[in-house]
N, C-alpha and C positions, 0 to 999 in steps of 0.2 A: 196414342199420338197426340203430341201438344197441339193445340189448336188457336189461332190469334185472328180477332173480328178487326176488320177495318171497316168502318164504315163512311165510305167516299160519297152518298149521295147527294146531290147539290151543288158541287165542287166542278170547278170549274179545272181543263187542261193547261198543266199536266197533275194537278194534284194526286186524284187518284193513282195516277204509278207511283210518284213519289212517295205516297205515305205507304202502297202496297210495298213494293222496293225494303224501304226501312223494316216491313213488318218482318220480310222472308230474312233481313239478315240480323234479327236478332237470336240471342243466344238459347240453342235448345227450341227453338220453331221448327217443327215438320210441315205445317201444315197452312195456311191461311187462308181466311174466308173474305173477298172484297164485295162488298156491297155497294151498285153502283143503280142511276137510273137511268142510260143511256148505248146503246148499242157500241158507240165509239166508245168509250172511257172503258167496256169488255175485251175490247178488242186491243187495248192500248198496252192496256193489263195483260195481257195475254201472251204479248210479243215481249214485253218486260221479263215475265218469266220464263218464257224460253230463252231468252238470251242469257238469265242465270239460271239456264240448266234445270226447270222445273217444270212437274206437269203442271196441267188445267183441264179443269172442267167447268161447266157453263150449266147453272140451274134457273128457274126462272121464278118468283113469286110472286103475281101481279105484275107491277111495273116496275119491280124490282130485278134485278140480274146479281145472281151470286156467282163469282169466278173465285172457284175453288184450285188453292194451290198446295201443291203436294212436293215436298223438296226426294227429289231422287236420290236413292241409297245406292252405296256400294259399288260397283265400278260402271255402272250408270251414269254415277255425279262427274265422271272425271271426262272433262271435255279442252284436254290440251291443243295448240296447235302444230300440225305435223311439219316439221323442220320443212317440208319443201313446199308449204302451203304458199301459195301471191301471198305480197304488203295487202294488207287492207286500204285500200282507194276508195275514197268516198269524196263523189261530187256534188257539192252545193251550189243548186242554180236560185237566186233569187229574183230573177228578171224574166221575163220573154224575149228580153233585147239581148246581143251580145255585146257588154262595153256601152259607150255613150258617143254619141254623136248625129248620125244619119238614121232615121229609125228604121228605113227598108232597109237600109246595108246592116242592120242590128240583127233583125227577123233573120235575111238569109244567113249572117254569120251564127246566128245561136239553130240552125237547122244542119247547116254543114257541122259544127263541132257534135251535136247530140249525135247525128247518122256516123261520124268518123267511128265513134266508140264500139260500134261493133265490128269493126277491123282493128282494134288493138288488143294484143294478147299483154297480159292479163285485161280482161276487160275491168272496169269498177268495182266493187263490193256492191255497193252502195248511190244511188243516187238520191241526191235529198231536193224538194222543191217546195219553196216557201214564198213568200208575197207574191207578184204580179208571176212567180216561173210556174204556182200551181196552173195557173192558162195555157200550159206545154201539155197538162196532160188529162186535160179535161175536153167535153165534146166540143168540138171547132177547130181541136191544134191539127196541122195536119203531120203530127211528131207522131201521133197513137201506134202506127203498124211499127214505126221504128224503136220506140219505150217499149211494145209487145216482144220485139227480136229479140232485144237487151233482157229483159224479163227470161226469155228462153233459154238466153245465153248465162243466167244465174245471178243479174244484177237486181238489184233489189231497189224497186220504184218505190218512196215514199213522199206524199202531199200533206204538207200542214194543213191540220182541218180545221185551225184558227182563222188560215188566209182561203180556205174552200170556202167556210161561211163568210166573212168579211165580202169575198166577190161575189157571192152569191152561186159557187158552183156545188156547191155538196153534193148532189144530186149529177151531178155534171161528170164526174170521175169516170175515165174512162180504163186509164191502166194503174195497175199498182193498188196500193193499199192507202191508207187515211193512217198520218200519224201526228205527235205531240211532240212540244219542246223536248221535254224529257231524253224522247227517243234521239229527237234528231242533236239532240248536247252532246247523248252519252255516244253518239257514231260519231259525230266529230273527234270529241276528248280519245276516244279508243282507234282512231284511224291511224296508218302510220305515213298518208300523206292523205290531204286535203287537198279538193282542185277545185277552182271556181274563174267561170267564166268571165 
């Protein structure tokens, strides 16, 4: 099995997916090793290759983090979608407000539109939240039980951990996962409608 080293450590998000990304889809790669120093930049990776249909595995050396990738063979690799699968919907909330203007009528209108969402069938794919929207779903919003429901219901919470740091909430996170440009490009560029508040 071919084997291809990337080594991302230092590198700030999204690099490490992108250069891992490039490693898996070169010609005749089975296999690739990312070398990262950071829990998130493991994790980012991680979601990268399962979205192109790859295992992981996670080794540790010192302060080092290897996320070992393995490309799936044979009718594994093939991960079509089923003719009566929902559109992929992904929503990008960049605010805590809804719109501009009045900022309590902002708060209550971006709480009614988040709670609407799990009363519509197909619910989202996807919800993405980035500058001031990562504060929806960090400790203090009082969104959490409702991003938890949508969670339940198969939508997929993810918070820029550019804008988590920048406000100082990293630590703050309350639903859903921590992700990267990268990710949140390639769900836009691959949705077959985009919504934003």
């Amino acid at each position: 099995m071919k084997e291809n080293l990337v080594d991302a450590r230092g590198l700030g998000c999204p690099q490490p997916v992108v250069l891992a990304r490039k490693a898996i889809l070169a010609d005749g790669i089975d296999k690739v090793r990312v070398v990262v120093d950071n829990d998130a930049a493991a994790e980012n990776v991680q979601r990268m290759a399962a979205t192109e249909n790859w295992e992981t595995a996670i080794e540790r050396a010192g302060d080092d983090i290897h996320v070992v990738l393995i490309k799936r063979q044979g009718l594994e690799a093939a991960a079509e979608r089923p003719a009566d699968d929902p559109p992929k919907i992904v929503v990008l909330i960049t605010s805590d407000l809804f719109g501009s203007g009045d900022e309590q009528l902002g708060w209550a209108l971006m709480r009614a539109f988040i709670r609407t969402f799990k009363d519509i069938d197909p619910p989202p794919r996807k919800m993405l939240f980035a500058n001031a929207g990562v504060r929806l779903t960090t400790e203090g919003s009082d969104l959490i039980e409702d991003l938890k429901t949508l969670e339940q219901l198969g939508v997929e919470i993810l918070s820029c951990g550019t804008c988590l740091d920048y406000y100082g909430l990293v630590d703050s996170l309350r639903v859903g996962a921590v992700t990267n440009m990268y990710e949140m490009a390639s769900a836009l560029l691959g949705a077959d409608r985009v919504v934003r508040p």
